[in-house]
N, C-alpha and C positions, 0 to 999 in steps of 0.2 A: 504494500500500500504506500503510496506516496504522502509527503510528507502535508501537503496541503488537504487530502481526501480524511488525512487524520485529522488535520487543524478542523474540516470543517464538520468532519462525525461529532467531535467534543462539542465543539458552538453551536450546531444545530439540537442537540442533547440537552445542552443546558437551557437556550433562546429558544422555545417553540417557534416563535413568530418569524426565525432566523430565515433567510431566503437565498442562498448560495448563486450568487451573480453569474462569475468566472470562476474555475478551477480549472489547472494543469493546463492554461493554455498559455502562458510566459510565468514571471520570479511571481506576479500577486494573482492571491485570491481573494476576490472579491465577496463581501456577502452584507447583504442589506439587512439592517437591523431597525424596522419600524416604530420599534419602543425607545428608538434611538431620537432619529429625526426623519419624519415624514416622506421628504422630498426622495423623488427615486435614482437617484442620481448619487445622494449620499451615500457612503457604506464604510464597512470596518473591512481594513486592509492585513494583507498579513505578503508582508514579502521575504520569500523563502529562498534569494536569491545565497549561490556559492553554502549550500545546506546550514543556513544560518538565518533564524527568525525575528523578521525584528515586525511593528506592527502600529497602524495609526487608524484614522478616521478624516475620512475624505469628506469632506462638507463645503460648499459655497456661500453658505450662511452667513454672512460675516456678524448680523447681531447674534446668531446664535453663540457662536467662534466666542463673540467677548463677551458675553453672560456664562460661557463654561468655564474661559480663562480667568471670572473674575470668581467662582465659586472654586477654585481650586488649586492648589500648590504644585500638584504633582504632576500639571500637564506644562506641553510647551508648544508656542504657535507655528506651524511650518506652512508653508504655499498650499492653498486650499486646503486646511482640514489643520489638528493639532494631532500630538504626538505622546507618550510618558516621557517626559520628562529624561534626559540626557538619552534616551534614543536606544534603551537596553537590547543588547543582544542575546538570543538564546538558540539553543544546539537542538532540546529538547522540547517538543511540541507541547508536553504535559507542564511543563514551565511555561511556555508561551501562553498557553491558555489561562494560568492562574493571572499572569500577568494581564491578559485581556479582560479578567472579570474585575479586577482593580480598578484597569483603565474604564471599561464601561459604568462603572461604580462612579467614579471620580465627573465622568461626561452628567452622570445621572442626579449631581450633586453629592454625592457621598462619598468624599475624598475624607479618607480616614486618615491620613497625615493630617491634612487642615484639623481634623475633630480633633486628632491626639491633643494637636499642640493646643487646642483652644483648653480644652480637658485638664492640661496641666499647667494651662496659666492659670485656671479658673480651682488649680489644688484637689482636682475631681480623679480621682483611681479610673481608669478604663479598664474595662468588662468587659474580655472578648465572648463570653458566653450572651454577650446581648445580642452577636451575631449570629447565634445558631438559634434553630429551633424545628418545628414539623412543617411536614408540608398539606395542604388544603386537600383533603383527598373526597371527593365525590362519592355517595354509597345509594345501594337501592334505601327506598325505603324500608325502615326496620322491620313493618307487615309485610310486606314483601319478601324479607329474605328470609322471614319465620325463626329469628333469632330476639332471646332477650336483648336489652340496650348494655347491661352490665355484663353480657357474653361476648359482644362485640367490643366494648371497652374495654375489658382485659386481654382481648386478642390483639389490639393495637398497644396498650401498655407493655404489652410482653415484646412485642416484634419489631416494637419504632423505640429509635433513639435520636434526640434533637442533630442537626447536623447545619454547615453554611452553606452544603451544594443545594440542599430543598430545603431549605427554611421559605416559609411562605409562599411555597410553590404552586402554583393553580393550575386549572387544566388537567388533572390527573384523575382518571375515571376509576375507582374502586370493585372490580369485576370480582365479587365475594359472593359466595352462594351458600345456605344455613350447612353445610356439613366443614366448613372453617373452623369450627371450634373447637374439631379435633388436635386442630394445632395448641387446643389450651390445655390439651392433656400431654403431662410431662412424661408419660412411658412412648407416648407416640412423636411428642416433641420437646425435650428438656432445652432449655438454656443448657448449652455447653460451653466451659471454657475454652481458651486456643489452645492451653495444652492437650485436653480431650481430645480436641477435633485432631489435634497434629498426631497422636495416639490412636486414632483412626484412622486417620489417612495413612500410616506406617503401617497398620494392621493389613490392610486392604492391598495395599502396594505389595507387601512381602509375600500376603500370601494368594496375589492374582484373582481378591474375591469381590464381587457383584453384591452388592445386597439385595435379598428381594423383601420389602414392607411387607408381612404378611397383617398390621394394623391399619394399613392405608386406610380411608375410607372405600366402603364399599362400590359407592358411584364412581371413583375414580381407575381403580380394581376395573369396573366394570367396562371401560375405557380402553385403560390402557395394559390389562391382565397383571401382567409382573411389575409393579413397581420398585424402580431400584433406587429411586430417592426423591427426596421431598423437600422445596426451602419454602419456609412459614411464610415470609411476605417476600414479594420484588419488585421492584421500578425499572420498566421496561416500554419505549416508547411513550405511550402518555397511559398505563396503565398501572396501577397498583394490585397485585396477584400473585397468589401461589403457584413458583411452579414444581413440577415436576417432569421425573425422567423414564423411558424404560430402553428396551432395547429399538427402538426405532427414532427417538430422539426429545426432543422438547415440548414439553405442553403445558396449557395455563387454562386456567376461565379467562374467556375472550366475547365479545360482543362487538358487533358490528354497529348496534342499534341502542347503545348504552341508555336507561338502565336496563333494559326489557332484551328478553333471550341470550345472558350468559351461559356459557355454555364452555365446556374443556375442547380444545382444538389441539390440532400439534400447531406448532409455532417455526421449529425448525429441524431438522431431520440429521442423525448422525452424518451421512453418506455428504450432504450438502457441506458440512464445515470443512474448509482450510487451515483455520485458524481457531486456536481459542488459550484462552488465558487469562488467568486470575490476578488480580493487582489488590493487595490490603491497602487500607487505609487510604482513600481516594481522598485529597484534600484541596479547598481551592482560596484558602488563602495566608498568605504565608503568617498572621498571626494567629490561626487557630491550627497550630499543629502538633497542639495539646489535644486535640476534638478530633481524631480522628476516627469516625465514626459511620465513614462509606465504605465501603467494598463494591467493585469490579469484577463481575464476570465477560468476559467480549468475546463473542463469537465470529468470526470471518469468515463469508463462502467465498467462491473460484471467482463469481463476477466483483470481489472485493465490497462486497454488501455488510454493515456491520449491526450486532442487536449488540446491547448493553444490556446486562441485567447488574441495579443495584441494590444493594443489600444494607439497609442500616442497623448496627451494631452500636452496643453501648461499651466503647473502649474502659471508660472507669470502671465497669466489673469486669474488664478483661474475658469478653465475649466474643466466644470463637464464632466460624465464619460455616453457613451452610453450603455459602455458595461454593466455597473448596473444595470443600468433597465431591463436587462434581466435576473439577479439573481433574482429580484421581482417578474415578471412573474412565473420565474419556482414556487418562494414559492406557489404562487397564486393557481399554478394550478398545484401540486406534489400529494395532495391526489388525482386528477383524473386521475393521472398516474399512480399512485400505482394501483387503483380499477381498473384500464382499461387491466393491462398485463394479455396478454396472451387471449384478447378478440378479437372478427374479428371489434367492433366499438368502439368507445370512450364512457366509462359509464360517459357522460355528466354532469356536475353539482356536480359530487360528493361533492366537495369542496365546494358550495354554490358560485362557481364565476361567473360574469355575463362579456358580452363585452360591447365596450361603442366605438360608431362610433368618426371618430376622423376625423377633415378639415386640421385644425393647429394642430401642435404638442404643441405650448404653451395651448391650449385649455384643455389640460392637467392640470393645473395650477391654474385652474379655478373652484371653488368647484360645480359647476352649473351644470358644465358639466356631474358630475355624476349621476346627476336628470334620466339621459337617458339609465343606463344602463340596459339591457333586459340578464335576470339571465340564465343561460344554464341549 
């Protein structure tokens, strides 16, 4: 994937509204930000010229131009449009980006330099936790989805942790249907530490084993037969959803017609990925990296297509990560993906992996457990 297809998978991820102008066709790419400024001609730049990112906002505006430079310290004016401030360069796109949620932070009025220094003439402590928080998530109604209100409260209590990537994030449709509650049960979903999960994933890797849920819920069993794992909540596209996994690939409650006819879909298919990998701690700005409290799963096909699924964790109880265990599976079972494309069935076993029945999820944890696995 090239370097700008990356710049604009993150901006488009984070900026709904975001509209990718120009890509890969000379050093900028282009992408129009409406929550920015209106005119269509405007846009946020990212020039990736000699593999080196530097990055502005292209505007005509000139009243605009001095109502930004007069709310903020940290920009600086250049020929049609402003810039950060001494003109920073970066290598790495996942920096570039924090840097643009600054810079557009700063264009939007909330140049946190200016606040600091006001804060500390004014003898006032700054609170970077006043920059995190939840994000606005959309739900059927609660007759509707045939769940108590206090059911669904502690299933978000339990699965959401404040963060700056979604703090107050809108547009996010909650495709939740009454059998989620199973996520409130801790034999079929505990809170795991990272030690745990990383004691899982060791287990799993050594000894080439699949789990199959035999507590799944039923509807979902019913779906997708063997389920080999489950993450309680994800943020994926503009949805909030559990997914899960089996041997044919990814699936979630989906709706086409939010809130009416959610329903479990596959999402994306093992055979289809190129790419995938997992990133802890997703952060996006460089004073809360005390808060880090995203996780990164990213899937890549052949036409360079990307899904995100993230995952919010509450780092202060050192809360391990579901979505990891699903980069282990795939290692597990990547050479029967490979052997299998382009076949009408799964060339089974290629990989020497076996599955291994599962009651409890900590039973994972347990070296015993894989006394039972039956090899594919």
């Amino acid at each position: 994937m090239s370097i700008q297809k990356e710049l604009a998978s993150l901006i488009t991820e984070i900026y709904k509204d975001a509209e990718v102008k120009k890509i890969d066709v000379d050093n900028f790419l282009d992408i129009y930000l409406p929550g920015i400024h209106s005119a269509k001609g405007s846009h946020l730049y990212f020039n990736t010229a000699k593999d080196t990112i530097k990055l502005g906002f292209y505007c005509r505006d000139v009243e605009f131009i001095e109502k930004v430079m007069t709310g903020s310290s940290s920009l600086e004016k250049v020929s049609n449009g402003i810039r950060p401030s001494n003109n920073p360069i970066f290598v790495n796109p996942r920096d570039a980006i924090k840097e643009a949620i600054n810079f557009i932070n700063c264009i939007n009025g909330n140049d946190q330099n200016k606040k600091q220094k006001k804060e500390n003439n004014s003898e006032l402590n700054h609170n970077p936790e006043e920059e995190i928080g939840f994000p606005n998530i959309s739900i059927p109604e609660i007759k509707n989805l045939k769940i108590r209100k206090e059911q669904l409260d502690y299933y978000f209590e339990k699965w959401l942790a404040p963060s700056y990537l979604f703090n107050q994030r809108d547009g996010i449709c909650g495709c939740l249907t009454e059998w989620i509650t199973v996520f409130n049960d801790n034999d079929f979903a505990p809170i795991l530490g990272k030690i745990e999960i990383e004691n899982i994933i060791n287990n799993l890797l050594e000894n080439k084993a699949i789990p199959i849920l035999q507590n799944a819920p039923v509807e979902v069993q019913n779906e997708l037969k063997n389920v080999w794992w489950a993450v309680p909540l994800c943020f994926w596209n503009h949805f909030a959803s559990p997914i899960f996994i089996n041997k044919d690939g990814f699936y979630s409650l989906y709706t086409d017609n939010f809130p009416d006819n959610i329903r479990i879909e596959m999402i994306a298919s093992w055979e289809s990925i190129s790419e995938l990998e997992f990133e802890y701690s997703i952060d996006c700005s460089d004073e809360l990296d005390d808060q880090p409290n995203v996780n990164l799963l990213l899937i890549e096909n052949e036409q360079n297509q990307r899904l995100n699924f993230f995952e919010l964790v509450d780092s202060k109880k050192n809360q391990g990560s579901y979505l990891k265990v699903i980069e282990a599976i795939y290692h597990i079972r990547k050479e029967t993906i490979s052997q299998s494309k382009g076949l009408p069935v799964w060339k089974e076993g290629s990989g020497g992996e076996g599955v291994v029945d599962i009651e409890k999820l900590k039973d994972l944890l347990n070296s015993q457990t894989f006394n039972n696995i039956i090899r594919l």
